[in-house]
N, C-alpha and C positions, 0 to 999 in steps of 0.2 A: 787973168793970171791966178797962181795958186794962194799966191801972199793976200787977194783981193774977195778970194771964197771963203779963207779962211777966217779975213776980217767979219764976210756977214756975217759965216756960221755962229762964229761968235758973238754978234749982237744980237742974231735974233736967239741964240740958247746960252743965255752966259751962265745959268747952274751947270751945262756939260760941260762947258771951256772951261772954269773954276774947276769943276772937278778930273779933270784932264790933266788941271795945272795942278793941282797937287799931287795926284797919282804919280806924277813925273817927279815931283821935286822930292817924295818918298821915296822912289825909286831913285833917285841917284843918290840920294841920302846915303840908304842901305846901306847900297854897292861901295859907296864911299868908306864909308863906317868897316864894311867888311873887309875892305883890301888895305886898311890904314891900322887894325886892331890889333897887327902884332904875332896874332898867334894862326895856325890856320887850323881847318879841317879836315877831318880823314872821315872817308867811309870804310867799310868795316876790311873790303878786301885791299884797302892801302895799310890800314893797322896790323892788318897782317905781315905784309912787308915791313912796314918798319919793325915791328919783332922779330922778323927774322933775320934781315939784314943788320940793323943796328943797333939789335937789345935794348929798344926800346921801355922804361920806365913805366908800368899803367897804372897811376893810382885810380880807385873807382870808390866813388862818394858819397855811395849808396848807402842807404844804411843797415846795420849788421843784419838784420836777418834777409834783408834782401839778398845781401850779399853769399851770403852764407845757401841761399836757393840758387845760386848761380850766378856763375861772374869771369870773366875771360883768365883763362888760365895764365898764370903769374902774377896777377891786378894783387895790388898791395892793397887792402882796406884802408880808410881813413875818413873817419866820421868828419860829415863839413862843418863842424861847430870848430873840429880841433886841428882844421887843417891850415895850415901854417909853412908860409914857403923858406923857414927857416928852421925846419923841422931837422932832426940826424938825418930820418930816412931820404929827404930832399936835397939836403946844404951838399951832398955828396955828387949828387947829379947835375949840378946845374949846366953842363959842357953835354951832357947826354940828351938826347929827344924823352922828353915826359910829355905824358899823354895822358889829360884828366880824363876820366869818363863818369856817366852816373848811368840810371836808371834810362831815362828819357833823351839827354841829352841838354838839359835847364839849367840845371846846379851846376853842372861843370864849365860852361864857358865861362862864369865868374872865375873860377878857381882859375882858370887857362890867365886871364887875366891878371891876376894876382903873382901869378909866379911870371910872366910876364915882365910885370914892374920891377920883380925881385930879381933880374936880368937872369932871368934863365935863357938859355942863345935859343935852344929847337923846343919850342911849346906846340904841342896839337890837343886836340879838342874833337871827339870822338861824336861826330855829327847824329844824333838822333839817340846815341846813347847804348845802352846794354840790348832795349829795345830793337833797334838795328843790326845789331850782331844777330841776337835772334832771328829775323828776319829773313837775314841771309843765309840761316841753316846751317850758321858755324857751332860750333861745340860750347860749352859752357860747362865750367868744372864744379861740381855744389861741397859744401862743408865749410872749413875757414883754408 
């Protein structure tokens, strides 16, 4: 039976079975983690959508001179030292989709997080970052 090959395999190499068994248990971790966290992700041609459809919020968390070389056009700046989900330019939106973004896509799922708690209803989290817009040959506006 397979239940009985399994058993060998696993005595006679129990470092691969061990590591088998964790790879699994990371993996549903993840996945778990990911579908319980609240807020989701967008790749770059969903974020488009949602600014056009539903005037989507972008703060981007980049910092100013980054910002200022490029950054998706409408993205509100907001340095992540002073970013605060009970900011004016936030406490206004909380009923609207905001969508943190940064550079990479690092610093922003914390933020996504944060306003999250702060019950904001539609939080996304702009997957891979400013980096990924680029990627996908979308446009990016420079100045402030």
């Amino acid at each position: 039976m397979i239940i009985d090959e399994l058993l060998a395999f696993a005595g006679r190499h129990p470092y691969l079975s061990l590591a088998l068994l964790g790879l699994t248990v990371a993996l549903i971790y993840t996945e778990f983690a990911r579908l319980t966290r609240g807020y989701k992700s967008l790749r770059p041609a969903e974020l488009t959508g949602l600014i056009n459809r539903e005037d989507a919020l972008v703060i981007d968390l980049s910092p100013s001179k980054d910002f200022e070389k490029g950054h998706i056009a409408g993205s509100r700046s907001v340095a992540p030292s002073q970013f605060d989900p009970e900011s004016k330019l936030l406490s206004k939106a909380k009923a609207l989709p905001v969508v943190v973004v940064c550079r990479n896509g690092q610093a922003s799922g914390n933020a996504a997080k944060r306003l999250k708690k702060a019950g904001f209803e539609h939080v996304y989290w702009l997957d891979g970052g400013v980096q990924a817009w680029q990627q996908a040959d979308l446009p990016l506006v420079k100045g402030r």
